[in-house]
N, C-alpha and C positions, 0 to 999 in steps of 0.2 A: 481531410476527415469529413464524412458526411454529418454536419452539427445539425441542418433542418430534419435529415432522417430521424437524429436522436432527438430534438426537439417536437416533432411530429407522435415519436410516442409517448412522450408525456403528455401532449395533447390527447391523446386516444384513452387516456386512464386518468382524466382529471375527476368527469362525469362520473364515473364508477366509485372513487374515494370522497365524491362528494364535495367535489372542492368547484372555483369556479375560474381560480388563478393559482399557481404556485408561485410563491415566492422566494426566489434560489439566493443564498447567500452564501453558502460552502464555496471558498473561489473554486477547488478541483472540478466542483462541480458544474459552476458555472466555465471554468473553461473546456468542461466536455460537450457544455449543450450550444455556446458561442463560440470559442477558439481565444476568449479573451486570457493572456497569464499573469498582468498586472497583480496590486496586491488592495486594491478598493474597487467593488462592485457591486450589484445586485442585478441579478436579471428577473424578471416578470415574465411569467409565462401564461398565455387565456390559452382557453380553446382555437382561437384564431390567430392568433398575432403573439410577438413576444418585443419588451423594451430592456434593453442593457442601461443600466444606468452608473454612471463613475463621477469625477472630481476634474478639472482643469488639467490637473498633471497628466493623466491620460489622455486627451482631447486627439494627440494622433493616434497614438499606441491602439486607443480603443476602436477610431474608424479603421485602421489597418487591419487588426486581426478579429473585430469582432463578424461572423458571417449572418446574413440573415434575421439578425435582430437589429429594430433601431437605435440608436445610437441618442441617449440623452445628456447631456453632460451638465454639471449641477453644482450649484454653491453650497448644498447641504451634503451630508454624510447619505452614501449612497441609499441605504436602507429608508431613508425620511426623504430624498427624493423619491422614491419608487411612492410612498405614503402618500406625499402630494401630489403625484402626477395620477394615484387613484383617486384622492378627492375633487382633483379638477373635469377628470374624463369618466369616473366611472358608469354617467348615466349613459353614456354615448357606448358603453359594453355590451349593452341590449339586457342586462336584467332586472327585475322587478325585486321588489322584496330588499332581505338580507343577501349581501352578499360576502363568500366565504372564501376567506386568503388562507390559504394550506402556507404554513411556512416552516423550514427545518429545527424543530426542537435540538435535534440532536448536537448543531452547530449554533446556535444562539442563546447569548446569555441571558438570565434574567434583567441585568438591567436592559438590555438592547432591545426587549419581546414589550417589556415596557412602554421603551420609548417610542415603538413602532406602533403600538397600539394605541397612544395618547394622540399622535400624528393622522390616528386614521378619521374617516368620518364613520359619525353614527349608520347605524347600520352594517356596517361590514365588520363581519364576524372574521377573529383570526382563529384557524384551525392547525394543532400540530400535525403535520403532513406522515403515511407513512413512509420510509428511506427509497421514494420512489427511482431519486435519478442511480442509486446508488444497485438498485435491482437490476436496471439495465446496463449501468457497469460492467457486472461480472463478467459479462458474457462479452470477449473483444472482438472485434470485426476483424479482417487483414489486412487493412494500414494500423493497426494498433499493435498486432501480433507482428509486422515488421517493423516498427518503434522498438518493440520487447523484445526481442531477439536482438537487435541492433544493441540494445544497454547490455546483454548478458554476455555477447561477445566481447565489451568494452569492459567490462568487471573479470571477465577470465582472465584476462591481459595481466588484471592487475593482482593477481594471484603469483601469475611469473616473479613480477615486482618486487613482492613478500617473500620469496622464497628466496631470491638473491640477497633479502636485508636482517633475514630473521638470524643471528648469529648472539649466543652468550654475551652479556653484556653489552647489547645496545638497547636502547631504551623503548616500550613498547609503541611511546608517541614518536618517536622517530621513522618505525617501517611504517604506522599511520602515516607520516607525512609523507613517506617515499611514496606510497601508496595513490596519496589524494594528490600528489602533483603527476604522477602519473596518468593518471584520471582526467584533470583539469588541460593537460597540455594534449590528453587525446582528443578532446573536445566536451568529455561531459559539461554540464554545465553545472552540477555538484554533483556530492557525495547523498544519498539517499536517506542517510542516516549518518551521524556521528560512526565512525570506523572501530571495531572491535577486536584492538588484537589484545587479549587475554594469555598471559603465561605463568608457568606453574602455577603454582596453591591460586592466581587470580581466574587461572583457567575453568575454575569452579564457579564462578560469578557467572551466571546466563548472560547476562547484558555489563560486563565486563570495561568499558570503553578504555582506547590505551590511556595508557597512563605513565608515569615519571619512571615507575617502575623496569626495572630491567630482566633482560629474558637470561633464566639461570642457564646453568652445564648441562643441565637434563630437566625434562619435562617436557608434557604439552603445551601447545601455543595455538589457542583458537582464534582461528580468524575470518570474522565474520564479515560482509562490506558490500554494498552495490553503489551503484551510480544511478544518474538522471540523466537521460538521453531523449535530444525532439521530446519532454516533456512526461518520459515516462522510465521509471524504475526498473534494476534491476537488485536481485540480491542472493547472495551465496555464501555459504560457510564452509571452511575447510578445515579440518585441525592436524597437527603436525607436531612433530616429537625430534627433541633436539637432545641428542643421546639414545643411546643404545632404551629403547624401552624395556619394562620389567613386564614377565608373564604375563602377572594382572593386567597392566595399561596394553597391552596388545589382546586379552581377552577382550575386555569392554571395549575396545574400540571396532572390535570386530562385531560385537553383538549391536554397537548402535547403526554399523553398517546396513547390518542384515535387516536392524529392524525397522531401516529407513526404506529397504529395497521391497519389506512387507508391506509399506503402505504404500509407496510406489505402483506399486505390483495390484492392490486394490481400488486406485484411481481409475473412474469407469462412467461413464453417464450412467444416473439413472443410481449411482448409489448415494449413500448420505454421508456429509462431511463428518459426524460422529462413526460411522464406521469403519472410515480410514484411520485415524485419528487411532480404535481400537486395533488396527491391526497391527500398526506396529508397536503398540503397547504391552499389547499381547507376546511380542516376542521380548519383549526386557520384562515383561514378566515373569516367565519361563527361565531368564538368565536370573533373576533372582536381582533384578535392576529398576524395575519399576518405582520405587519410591524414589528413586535418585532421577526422575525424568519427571522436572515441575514446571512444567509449562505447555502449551497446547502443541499439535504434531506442526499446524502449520496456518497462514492465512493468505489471504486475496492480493495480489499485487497489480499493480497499473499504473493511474496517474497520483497513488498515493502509494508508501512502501506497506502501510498496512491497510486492507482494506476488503472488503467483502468478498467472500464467506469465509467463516472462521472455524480452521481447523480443530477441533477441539473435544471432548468430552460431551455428549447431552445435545451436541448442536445438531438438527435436523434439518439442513440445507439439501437441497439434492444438487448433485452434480449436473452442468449438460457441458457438450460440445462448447470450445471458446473460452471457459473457467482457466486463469491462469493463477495459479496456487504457490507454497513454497510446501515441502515436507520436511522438518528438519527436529527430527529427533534428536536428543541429548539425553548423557548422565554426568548426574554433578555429585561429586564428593566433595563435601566440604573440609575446607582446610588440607584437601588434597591434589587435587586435579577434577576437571572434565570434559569430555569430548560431545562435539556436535559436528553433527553432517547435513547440509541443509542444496537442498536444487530446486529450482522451479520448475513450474511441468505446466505444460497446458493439457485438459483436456478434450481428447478427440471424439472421434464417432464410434469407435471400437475398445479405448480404453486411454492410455498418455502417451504424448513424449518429454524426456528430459530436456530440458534448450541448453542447458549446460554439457560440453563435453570434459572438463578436467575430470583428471583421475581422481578416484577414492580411493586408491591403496592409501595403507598409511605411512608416510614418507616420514623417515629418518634424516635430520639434518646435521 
């Protein structure tokens, strides 16, 4: 992974936000600009230079994978290293005046913004940074886009899995386990999420996780699930009918087909995340389903399962080339069933591809 390229342009937009150092605490994020995956960090990043700072227990781990940052290691809590190692050095950064520490609001607690600020020396000003490293995320290179592909062929596997296990009366955390030990023994190194198999009446639950519960004579069984692979996510949903389906559940499950393959179909550089988002709303609108689809079309996936840009209603994101997405439209009836269909897509220079090849029909078991 190129870490200095991506640390290179956080440097090239420090000056323009105003800032004079960022200081990264988000680990994902700190393992996208170093390569460090530990779970105590902080990296510093100037205009010139950047310092990884951790704890004893990291001392190899950290010189092994951290690239291109120095490497500090520290009796205090990462964050309050990084604080003293600006009070010791900061005159030797070449600036005059105030100087101003951009840090992640969006990842750090109050009491932590506290403690980091009590540690600092006068004069240096802490600034809430905008989601800079998280802007250049979106958009994957092609050793990241072969990580991603690598996790979604390791999660289709595990689909086979499911379908060998889902049978009346076996319990929904049991094809979860079939499932994550399928996963674990192919090498993921977890499950990206808590696993979602959802059946009957629970099938209506968006975020459903298995449970004690046992899958009926008939119904739907949603099954939602990715893996973590070299560091980066996958995730897919399928739903699946155990017994002959009634009219109804073969209409809706057709209409959230179509209206997945509507916003599919509108994935494009250069459009906005709210206007995918509408397209396929607009078609379970039309079905008279709309109200029974409570959640956004889709969101960003990568080195986190959820993460920038957010498929949604209102959102004005634009698309480009490298965006790796989910679209996964649902309807839920409560206290009845629901179906969801969900693939990831990256987008090209012309419009998507799906990385997912399992089937969408909907499969009777």
């Amino acid at each position: 992974m190129d870490h200095q390229g991506r640390r290179t342009k956080i440097q090239s937009v420090l000056s323009q936000n105003r800032l004079d150092a960022l200081l990264v605490s988000h680990l994902p994020n700190i393992h996208y600009l170093c390569g460090f995956t530990g779970s105590a960090g902080a990296l510093l990043v100037t205009e010139n230079n950047s310092w990884f700072f951790t704890d004893g227990r990291y001392t190899s781990q950290a010189h092994d994978e951290v690239k291109g940052s120095k490497v500090v290691i520290a009796q205090q809590p990462p964050l309050l290293a990084a604080a003293k190692w600006v009070t010791t050095n900061r005159k030797s950064l070449g600036r005059k005046g105030a100087w101003r520490l951009g840090i992640e609001g969006e990842h750090l607690s109050v009491a932590a913004r506290s403690r980091l600020a009590g540690a600092l020396p006068s004069g240096c000003q802490l600034r809430q940074a905008p989601q800079l490293v998280e802007q250049f995320r979106m958009v994957k290179d092609a050793e990241e886009m072969d990580c991603i592909r690598a996790a979604v062929r390791l999660g289709e596997r595990l689909f086979d899995r499911a379908l060998e296990t889902i049978r009346p009366g076996v319990k929904e955390a049991e094809v979860a386990a079939e499932m994550e030990y399928a996963a674990r023994h192919a090498g993921a190194k977890e499950m990206s999420f808590p696993t979602i198999i959802a059946a009957g009446k629970r099938s209506a639950l968006p975020h459903g996780r298995a449970s004690e519960a046992r899958i009926p004579a008939r119904g739907f069984v949603v099954c939602d699930f990715g893996v973590i692979l070299t560091g980066y996510c996958s995730d897919m949903t399928r739903t699946v009918h155990v017994g002959r389906p009634a009219a109804e559940a073969q209409r809706v499950y057709q209409a959230v087909g179509r209206a997945q393959q509507a916003a599919i179909e509108a994935v494009r550089p250069g459009i906005s995340v709210g206007e995918v988002d509408l397209a396929g709303r607009k078609l379970l609108q039309r079905e008279g389903l709309a109200r029974y689809f409570t959640h956004s079309t889709g969101h960003g996936v990568g080195l986190e399962i959820h993460e920038a840009p957010r498929i949604a209603v209102g959102q004005t994101e634009i698309l480009h080339p490298g965006m790796v997405v989910t679209i996964e439209p649902g309807v839920y009836l409560p206290g009845r069933w629901g179906v969801r269909i969900e693939d990831m897509v990256v987008v090209t220079e012309r419009g998507c591809a799906v990385l997912a090849s399992t089937s969408k029909e909907l499969m009777t078991l």
